[in-house]
N, C-alpha and C positions, 0 to 999 in steps of 0.2 A: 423244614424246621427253621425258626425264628424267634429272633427274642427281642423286637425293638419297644420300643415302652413309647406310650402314650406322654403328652408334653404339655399340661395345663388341668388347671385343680378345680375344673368343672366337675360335682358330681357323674358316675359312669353310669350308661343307660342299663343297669343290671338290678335287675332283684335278686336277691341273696333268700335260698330257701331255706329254711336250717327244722328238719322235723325232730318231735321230740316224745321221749313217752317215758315217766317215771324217772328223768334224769335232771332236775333242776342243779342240782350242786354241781354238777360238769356247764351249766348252758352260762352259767356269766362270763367264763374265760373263754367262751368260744365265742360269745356275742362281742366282748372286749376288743378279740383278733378282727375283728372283722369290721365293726367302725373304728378300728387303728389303722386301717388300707390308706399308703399312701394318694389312693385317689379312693375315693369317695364311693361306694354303691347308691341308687337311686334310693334304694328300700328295703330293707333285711325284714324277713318276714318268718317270727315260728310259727310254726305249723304245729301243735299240740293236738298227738293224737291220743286224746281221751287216756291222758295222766291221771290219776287215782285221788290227789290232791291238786289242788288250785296254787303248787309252787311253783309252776313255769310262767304261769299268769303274770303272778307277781314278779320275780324276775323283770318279764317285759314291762311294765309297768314300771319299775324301778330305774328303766333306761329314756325316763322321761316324755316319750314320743318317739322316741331313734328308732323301735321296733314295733314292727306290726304287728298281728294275734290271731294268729285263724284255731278256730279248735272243733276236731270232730269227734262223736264216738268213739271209740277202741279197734278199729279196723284193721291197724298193720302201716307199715311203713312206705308202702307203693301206695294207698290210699290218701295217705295224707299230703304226699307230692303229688298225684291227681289234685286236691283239695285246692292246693299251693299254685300248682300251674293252669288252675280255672280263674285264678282271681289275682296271677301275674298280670303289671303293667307296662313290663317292659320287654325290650325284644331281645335280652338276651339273660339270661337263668345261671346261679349257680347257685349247687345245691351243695349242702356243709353239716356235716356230724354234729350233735350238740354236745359232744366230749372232747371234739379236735381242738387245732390252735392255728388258723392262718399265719401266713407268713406275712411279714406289713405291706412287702410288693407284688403280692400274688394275683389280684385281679388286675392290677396294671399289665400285666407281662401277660395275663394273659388273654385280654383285651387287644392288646398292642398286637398279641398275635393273629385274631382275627381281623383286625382293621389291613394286618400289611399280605393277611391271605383270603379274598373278599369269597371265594368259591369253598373256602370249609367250613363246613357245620358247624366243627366244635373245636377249641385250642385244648388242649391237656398239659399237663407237666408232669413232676413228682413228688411224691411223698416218702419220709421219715417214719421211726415208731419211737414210744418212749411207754415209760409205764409209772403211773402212778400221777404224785401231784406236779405241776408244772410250775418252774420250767424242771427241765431234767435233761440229762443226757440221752440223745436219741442213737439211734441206729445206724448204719447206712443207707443212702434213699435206694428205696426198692426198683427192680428191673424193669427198664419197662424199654421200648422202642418205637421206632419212627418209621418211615419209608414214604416216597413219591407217589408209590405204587399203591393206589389203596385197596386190591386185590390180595397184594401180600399181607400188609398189614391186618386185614380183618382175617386171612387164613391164620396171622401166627397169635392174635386176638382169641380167634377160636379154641387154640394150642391152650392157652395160657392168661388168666385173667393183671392187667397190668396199669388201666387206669381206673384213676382214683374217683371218685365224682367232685369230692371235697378238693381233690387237683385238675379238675375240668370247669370249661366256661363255654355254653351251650345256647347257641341261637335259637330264640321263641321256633322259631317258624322250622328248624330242623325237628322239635320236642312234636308238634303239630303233626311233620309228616311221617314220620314213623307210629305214632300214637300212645295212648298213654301207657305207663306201668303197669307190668299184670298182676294184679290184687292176688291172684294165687302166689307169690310170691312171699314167704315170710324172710327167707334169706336169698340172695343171689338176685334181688330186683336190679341193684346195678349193674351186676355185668349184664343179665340178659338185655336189658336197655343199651348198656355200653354198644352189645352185640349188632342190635337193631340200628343202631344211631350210627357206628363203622361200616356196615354193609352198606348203607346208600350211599353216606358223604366222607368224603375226606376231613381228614383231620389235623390240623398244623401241631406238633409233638414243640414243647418248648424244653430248655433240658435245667431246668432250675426244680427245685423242689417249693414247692403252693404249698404244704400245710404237712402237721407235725402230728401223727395219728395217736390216739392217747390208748394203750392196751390197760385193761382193768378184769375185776374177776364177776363183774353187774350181770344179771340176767337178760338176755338179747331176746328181740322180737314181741309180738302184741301177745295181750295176755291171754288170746285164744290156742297160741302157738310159741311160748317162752321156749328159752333155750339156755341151761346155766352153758359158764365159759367155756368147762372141759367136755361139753358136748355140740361145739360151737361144729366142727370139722367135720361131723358122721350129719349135721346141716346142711353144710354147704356141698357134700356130697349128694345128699336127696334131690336136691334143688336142682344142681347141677346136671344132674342125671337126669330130669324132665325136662329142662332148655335142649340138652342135647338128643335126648331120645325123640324131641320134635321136629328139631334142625334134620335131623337122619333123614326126614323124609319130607321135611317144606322146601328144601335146597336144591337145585340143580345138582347134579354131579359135578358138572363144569367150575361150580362155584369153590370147588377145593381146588380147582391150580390155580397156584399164584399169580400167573402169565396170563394177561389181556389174550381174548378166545380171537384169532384170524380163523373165520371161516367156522366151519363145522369141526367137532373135538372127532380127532380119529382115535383109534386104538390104544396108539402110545399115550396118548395124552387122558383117553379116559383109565387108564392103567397108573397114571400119575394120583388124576383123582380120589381114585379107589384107593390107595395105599395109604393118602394123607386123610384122605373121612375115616378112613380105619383106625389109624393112629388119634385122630384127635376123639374117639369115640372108647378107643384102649384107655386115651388118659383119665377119659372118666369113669372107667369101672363097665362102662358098656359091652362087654364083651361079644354076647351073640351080634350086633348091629358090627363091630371090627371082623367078626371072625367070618359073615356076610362079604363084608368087603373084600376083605384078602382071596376068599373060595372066589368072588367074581374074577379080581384081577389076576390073580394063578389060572382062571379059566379064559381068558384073552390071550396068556401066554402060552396057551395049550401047542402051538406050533412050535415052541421050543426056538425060535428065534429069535432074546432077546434074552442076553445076560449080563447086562450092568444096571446099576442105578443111574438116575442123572441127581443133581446136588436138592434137590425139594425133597426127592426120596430120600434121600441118605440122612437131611435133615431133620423128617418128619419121622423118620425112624430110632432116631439114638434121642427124641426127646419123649418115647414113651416109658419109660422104666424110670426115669430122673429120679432122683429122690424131692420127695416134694409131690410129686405127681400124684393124682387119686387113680392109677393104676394097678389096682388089687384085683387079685383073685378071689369070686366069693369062695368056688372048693376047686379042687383038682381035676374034675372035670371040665371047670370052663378052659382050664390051662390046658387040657389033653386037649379039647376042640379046639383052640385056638394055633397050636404045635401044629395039631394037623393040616389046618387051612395053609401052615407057613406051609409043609413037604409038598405042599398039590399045584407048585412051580415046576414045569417041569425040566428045567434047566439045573442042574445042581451045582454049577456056580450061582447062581441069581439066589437059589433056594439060600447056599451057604452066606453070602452077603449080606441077606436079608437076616438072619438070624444071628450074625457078626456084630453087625450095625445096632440092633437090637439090647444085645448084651453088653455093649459099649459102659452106660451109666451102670450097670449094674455093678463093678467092680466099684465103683465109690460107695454104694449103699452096704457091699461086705466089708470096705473099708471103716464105716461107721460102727458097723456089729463089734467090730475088731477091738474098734479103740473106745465100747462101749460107751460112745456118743448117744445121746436121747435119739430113741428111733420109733416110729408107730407100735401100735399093739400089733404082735401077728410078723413082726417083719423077717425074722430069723425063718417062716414058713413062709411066707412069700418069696422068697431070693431063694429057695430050694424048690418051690414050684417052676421061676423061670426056666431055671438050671435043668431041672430034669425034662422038661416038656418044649425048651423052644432051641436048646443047644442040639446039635447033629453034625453030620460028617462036613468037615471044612470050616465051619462055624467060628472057632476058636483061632483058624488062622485069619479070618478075615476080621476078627473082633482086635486082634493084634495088628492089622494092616490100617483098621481105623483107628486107634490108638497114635498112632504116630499123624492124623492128620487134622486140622483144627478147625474143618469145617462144622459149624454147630448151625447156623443161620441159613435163608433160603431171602430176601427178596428184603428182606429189613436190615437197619444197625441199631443197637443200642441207642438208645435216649440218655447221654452223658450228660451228665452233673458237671463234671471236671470241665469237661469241654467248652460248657455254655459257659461256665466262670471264668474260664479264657479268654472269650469273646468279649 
């Protein structure tokens, strides 16, 4: 993690990609943010993909020559950054919402990043939310984290979607070797991309916040595939749900522990595995692909010789329930298979741990029911599915034994905002 800045007002060798569809009254404050960078990008380029009207045109036009104009048919937004990145000229990419707002030192800091870490792909930061017209009061910048390790980082990536693209700066030639954006993609093309770009290369995490996300109630995606606001989330579940249900089985096993592989993975180690692809497979709603896992790794344990966690499991366990998680039950049945696979441990300390650990977050999600906090549809039947299908003998003492301990993380820290503004 680093945050040294670049030292002279040479234009930066970046193109700035910014796609756009039916959104011109958002794109001049976002083109504004972006030749306002205290250093200079080579080339800010939209990408209009097949707007309805010729108002984003305009706009560009209106910036004299400052912005370039690519325009394709109506394809989608992974299309038109394909488009974008055929007809980049420079080596290093950043891609920017046409409703956001750059921060004025955002490509510098995040340039600087890469120059002082010559072996990462890509630098990232953080993002704010705000809603409506700009400027306005934003939010706190969202979670995101960092690590050495980039084994851990891309497992707790996998966890948890955390960088932003509009707070990312991406070297041509890492976009090259992983390949282009998947056109099936109408929502979720960033992370899946994110996904693909973390699993090769590392990534230098800076802890400033790059750009100021604009929340609105507009129609999202191309007009094949729209999406109104309050149906943005049961989106990015679909989505999410095919990156992952692909991941389940393009992956090594191996590739879920966090920890560099010495030698061949034995037992323990593939038992480590198995419980975190489960968990990161729970968080999306995947159920049979987790309930798979867990029935393997309970059947490794079949000798009954192994009843503790070590800290990755303990980890990858108390962040599937989170609130926030797309950890749903579709009926009651998935939650009875899934209970079961926990009993077929057969250690019943391990078993109880495991379903302790488990239960952990759920006490803040009835804590929300309580004090009638905005909660998902369905939630008051979900937190009574876990309850009765994954609680069992010991369960509750060991959910109180995690309670008192404050390990939540496995191989990563937090990406501080505070911290870096200290520096």
């Amino acid at each position: 993690m680093t945050t040294p800045k670049a030292a002279n007002d040479q234009p930066l060798p970046v193109t700035v990609l910014v796609p756009t569809y039916n959104r011109a009254d958002y794109l001049p404050e976002a083109l504004n943010s972006l030749l306002a960078q205290d250093r200079a990008p080579a080339e800010v380029v939209v990408v209009d993909d097949g707007s309805e009207t010729n108002a984003a045109e305009q706009v560009v036009r209106s910036f004299g020559g400052r912005v370039g104009y690519l325009r394709q048919e109506n394809m989608g937004k992974s299309a038109a950054l394909n488009l974008g990145l055929a007809n980049t000229r420079q080596p290093f990419v950043w891609v920017f919402d046409d409703d956001d707002i750059a921060e004025p030192d955002a490509l510098s800091s995040l340039y600087a990043a890469l120059e002082a870490n010559p072996d990462a792909g890509f630098a990232y930061g953080l993002c704010d939310k705000f809603t409506g017209a700009w400027p306005a009061p934003v939010s706190d910048a969202n979670t995101a984290y960092w690590s050495d390790n980039r084994r851990a980082l891309y497992v707790r990536l996998l966890e948890d979607f955390f960088m932003w693209q509009g707070a990312m700066l991406v070297r041509r030639c890492a976009y090259d070797a992983v390949g282009p954006f998947d056109v099936r993609m109408a929502r979720s093309q960033d992370y899946e991309m994110n996904l693909r770009l973390t699993r090769r290369f590392t990534g230098a995490g800076v802890p400033k916040v790059m750009f100021h996300q604009r929340h609105h109630d507009g129609v999202r995606g191309p007009k094949a595939a729209q999406v109104k606001a309050d149906a943005v989330e049961a989106a990015w579940r679909r989505y999410n749900q095919l990156i992952f249900s692909e991941i389940h089985v393009s992956h090594d096993l191996d590739e879920f522990h966090a920890d560099p592989a010495h030698g061949e993975a034995d037992d323990r180690r593939r038992i480590t595995a198995l419980i975190q692809r489960g968990c990161i497979m729970a968080r999306r709603g995947l159920w049979p692909q987790a309930t798979r896992d867990f029935d393997e790794a309970a059947a490794l344990c079949a000798g009954g010789t192994l009843s503790t966690l070590n800290a990755q499991e303990v980890a990858a366990l108390r962040r599937v329930f989170q609130p926030g998680a797309r950890s749903t039950f579709a009926d009651a049945a998935e939650a009875k298979a899934f209970g079961r696979a926990l009993g077929g441990f057969a250690d019943a300390e391990l078993t109880a741990r495991i379903r302790g650990n488990l239960l952990l977050p759920v006490s803040h999600r009835i804590k929300q029911r309580l004090r009638r906090q905005p909660a998902p549809r369905g939630e008051t039947r979900q937190i009574l599915m876990i309850l009765s299908h994954l609680a069992g003998p010991g369960a509750m003492m060991e959910y109180f034994k995690a309670r008192r301990e404050t390990l939540l993380m496995y191989g990563v820290q937090p990406l501080d905002v505070a911290a870096g503004a200290a520096a």
